[in-house]
N, CA, C and O atoms as CSV, one atom per row, in Angstrom:
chain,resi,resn,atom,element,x,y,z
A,1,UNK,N,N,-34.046,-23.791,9.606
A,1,UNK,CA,C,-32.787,-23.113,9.888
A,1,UNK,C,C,-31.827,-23.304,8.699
A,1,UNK,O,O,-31.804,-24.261,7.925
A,2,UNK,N,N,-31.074,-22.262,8.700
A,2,UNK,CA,C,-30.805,-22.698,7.081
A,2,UNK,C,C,-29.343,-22.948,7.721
A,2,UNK,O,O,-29.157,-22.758,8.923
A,3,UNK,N,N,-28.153,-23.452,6.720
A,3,UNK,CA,C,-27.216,-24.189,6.736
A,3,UNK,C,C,-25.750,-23.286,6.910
A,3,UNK,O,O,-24.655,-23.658,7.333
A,4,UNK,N,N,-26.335,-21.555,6.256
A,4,UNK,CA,C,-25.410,-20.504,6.255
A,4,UNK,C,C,-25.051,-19.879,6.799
A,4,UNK,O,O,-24.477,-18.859,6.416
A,5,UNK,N,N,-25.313,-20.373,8.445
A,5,UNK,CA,C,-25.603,-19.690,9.405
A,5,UNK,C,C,-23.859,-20.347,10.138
A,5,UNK,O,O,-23.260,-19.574,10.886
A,6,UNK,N,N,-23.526,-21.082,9.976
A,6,UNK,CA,C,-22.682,-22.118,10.088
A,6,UNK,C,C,-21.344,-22.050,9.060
A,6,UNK,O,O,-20.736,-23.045,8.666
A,7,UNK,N,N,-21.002,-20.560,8.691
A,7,UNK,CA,C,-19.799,-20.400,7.858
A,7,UNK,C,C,-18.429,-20.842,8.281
A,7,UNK,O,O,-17.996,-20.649,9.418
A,8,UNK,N,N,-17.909,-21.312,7.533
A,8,UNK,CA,C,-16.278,-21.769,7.632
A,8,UNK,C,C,-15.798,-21.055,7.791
A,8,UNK,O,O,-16.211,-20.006,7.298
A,9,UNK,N,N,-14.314,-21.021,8.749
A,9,UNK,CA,C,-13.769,-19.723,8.995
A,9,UNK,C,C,-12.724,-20.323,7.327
A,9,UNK,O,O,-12.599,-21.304,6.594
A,10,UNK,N,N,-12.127,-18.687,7.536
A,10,UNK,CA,C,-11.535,-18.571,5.820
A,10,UNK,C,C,-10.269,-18.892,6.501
A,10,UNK,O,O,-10.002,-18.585,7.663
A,11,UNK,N,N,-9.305,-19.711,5.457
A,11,UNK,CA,C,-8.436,-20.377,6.186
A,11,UNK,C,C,-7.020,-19.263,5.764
A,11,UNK,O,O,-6.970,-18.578,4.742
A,12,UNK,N,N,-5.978,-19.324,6.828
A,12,UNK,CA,C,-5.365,-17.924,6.733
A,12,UNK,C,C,-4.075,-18.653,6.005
A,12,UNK,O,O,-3.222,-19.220,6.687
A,13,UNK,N,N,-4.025,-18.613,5.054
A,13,UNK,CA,C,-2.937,-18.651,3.257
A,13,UNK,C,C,-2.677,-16.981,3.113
A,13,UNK,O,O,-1.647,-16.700,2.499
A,14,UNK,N,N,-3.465,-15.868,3.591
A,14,UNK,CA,C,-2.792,-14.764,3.351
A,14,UNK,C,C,-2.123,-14.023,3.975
A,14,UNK,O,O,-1.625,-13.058,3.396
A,15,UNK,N,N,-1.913,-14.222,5.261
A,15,UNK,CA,C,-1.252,-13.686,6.554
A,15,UNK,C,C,0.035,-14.504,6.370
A,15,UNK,O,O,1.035,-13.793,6.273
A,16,UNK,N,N,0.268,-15.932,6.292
A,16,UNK,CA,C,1.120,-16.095,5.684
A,16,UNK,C,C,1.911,-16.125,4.582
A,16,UNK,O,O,2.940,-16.770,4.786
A,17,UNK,N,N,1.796,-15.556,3.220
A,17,UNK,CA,C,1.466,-14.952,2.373
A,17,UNK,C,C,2.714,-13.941,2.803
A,17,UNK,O,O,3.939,-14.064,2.832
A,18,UNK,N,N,1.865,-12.981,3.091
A,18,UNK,CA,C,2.392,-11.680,3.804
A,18,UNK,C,C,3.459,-11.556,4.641
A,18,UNK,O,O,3.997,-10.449,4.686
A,19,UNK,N,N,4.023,-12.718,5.527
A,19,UNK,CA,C,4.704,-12.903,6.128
A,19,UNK,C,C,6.326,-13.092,5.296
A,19,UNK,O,O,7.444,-12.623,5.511
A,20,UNK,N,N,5.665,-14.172,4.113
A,20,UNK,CA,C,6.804,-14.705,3.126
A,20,UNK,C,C,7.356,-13.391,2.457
A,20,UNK,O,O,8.480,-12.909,2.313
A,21,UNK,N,N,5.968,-12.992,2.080
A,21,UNK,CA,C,6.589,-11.512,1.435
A,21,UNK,C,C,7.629,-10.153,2.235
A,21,UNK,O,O,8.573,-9.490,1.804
A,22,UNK,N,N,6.975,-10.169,3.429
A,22,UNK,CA,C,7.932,-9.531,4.372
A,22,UNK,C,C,9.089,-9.776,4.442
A,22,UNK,O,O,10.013,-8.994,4.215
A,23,UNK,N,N,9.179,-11.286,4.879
A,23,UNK,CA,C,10.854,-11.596,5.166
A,23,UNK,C,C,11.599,-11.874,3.924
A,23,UNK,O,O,12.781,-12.208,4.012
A,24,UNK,N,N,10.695,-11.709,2.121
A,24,UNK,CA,C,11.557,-11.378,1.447
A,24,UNK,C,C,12.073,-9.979,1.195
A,24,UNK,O,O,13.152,-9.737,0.655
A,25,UNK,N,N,11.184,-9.053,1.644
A,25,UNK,CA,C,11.478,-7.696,1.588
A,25,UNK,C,C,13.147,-7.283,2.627
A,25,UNK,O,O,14.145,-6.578,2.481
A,26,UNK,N,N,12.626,-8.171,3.576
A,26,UNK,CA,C,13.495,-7.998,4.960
A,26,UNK,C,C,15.110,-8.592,4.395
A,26,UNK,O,O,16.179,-8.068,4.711
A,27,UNK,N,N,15.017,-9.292,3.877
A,27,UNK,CA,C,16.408,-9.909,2.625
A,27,UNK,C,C,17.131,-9.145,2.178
A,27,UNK,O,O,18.299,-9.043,2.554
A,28,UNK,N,N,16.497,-8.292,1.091
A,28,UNK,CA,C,16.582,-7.500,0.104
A,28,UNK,C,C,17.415,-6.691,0.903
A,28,UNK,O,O,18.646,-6.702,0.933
A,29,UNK,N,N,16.398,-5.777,1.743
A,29,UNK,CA,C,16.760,-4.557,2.318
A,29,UNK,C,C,18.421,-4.954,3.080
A,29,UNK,O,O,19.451,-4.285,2.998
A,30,UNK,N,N,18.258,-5.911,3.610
A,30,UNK,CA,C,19.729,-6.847,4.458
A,30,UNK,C,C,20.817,-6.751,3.221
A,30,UNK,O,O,21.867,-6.127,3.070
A,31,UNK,N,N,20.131,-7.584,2.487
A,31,UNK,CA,C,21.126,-7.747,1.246
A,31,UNK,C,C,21.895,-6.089,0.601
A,31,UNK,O,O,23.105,-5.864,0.609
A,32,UNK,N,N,20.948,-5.236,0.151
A,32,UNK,CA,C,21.314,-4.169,-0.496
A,32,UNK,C,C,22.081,-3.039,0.710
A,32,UNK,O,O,22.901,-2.207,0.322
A,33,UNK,N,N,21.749,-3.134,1.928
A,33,UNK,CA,C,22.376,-2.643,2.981
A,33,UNK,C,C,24.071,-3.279,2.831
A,33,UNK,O,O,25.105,-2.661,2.580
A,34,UNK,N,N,23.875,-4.573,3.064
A,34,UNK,CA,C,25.097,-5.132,2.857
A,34,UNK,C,C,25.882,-4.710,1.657
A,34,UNK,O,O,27.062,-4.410,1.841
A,35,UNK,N,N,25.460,-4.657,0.644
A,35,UNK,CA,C,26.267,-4.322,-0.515
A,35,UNK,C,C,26.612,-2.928,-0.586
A,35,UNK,O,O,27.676,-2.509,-1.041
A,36,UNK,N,N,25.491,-2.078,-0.028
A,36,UNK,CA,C,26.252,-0.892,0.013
A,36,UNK,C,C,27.190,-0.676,0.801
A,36,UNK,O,O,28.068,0.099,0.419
A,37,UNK,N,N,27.272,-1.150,1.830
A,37,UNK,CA,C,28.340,-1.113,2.692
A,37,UNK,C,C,29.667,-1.350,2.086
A,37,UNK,O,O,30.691,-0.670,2.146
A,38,UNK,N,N,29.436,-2.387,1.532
A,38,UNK,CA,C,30.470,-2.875,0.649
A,38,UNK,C,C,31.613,-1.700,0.099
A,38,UNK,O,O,32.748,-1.226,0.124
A,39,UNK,N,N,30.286,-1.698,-0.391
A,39,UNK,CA,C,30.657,-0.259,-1.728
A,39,UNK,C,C,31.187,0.972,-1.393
A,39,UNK,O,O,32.108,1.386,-2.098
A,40,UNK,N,N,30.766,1.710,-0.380
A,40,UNK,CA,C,31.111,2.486,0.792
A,40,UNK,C,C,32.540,2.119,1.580
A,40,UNK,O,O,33.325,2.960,2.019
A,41,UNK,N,N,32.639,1.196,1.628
A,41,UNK,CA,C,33.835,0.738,2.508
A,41,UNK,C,C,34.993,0.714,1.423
A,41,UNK,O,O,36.018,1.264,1.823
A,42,UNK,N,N,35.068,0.074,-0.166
A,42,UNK,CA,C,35.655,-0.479,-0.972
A,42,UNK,C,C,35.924,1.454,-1.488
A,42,UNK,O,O,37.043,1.818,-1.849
A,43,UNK,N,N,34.966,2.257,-1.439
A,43,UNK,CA,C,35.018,4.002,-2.328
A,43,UNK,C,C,36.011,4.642,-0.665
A,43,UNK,O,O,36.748,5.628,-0.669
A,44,UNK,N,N,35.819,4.045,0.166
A,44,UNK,CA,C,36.834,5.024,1.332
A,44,UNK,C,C,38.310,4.329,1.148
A,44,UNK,O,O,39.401,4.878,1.302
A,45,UNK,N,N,38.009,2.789,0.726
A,45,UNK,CA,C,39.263,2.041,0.594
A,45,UNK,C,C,40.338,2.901,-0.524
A,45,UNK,O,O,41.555,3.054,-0.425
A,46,UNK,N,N,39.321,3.424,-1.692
A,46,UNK,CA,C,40.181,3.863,-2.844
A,46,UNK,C,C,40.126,5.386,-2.538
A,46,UNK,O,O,40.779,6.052,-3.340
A,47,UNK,N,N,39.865,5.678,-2.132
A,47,UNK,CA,C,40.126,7.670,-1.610
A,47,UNK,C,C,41.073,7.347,-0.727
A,47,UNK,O,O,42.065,7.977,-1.091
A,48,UNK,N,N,41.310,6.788,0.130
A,48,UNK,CA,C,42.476,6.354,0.996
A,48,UNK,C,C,43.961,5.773,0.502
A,48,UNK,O,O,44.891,5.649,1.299
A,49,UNK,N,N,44.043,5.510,-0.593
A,49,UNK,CA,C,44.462,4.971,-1.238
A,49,UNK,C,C,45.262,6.072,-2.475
A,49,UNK,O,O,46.438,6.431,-2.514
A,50,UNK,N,N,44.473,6.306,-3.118
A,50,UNK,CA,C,44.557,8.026,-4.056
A,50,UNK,C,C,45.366,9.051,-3.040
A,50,UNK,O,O,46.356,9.718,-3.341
A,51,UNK,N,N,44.788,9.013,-1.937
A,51,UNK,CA,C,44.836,10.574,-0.925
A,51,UNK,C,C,46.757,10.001,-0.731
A,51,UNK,O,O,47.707,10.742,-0.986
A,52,UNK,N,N,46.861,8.702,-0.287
A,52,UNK,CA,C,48.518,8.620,0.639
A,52,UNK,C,C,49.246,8.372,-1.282
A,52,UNK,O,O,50.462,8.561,-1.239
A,53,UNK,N,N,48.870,8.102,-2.433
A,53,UNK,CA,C,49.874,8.039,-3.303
A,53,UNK,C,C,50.233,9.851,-3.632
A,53,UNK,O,O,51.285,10.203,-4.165
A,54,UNK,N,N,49.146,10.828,-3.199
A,54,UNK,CA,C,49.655,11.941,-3.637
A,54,UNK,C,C,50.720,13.105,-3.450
A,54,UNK,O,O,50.774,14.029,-4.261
């Protein structure tokens, strides 16, 4: 009987992996959402701003 019959399971480093990578994606997207908002909020701040000095 040979010995290969008896494989190791492959140990899961890439599912977690994948996970890390996700919730850095999930950051990003948070992060750059956030900043646009920002930005969006800060461009209505100054049209609002322009619009009552005219």
């Amino acid at each position: 009987m040979s010995h290969r019959t008896h494989r190791r399971t492959p140990k899961r480093r890439r599912g977690r992996r994948r996970l890390v990578e996700g919730l850095g994606q999930a950051a990003l997207y948070a992060a750059s959402a956030t900043l646009a908002g920002g930005l969006v909020h800060e461009l209505l701040r100054l049209v609002r701003i322009s619009v009552s000095s005219c």
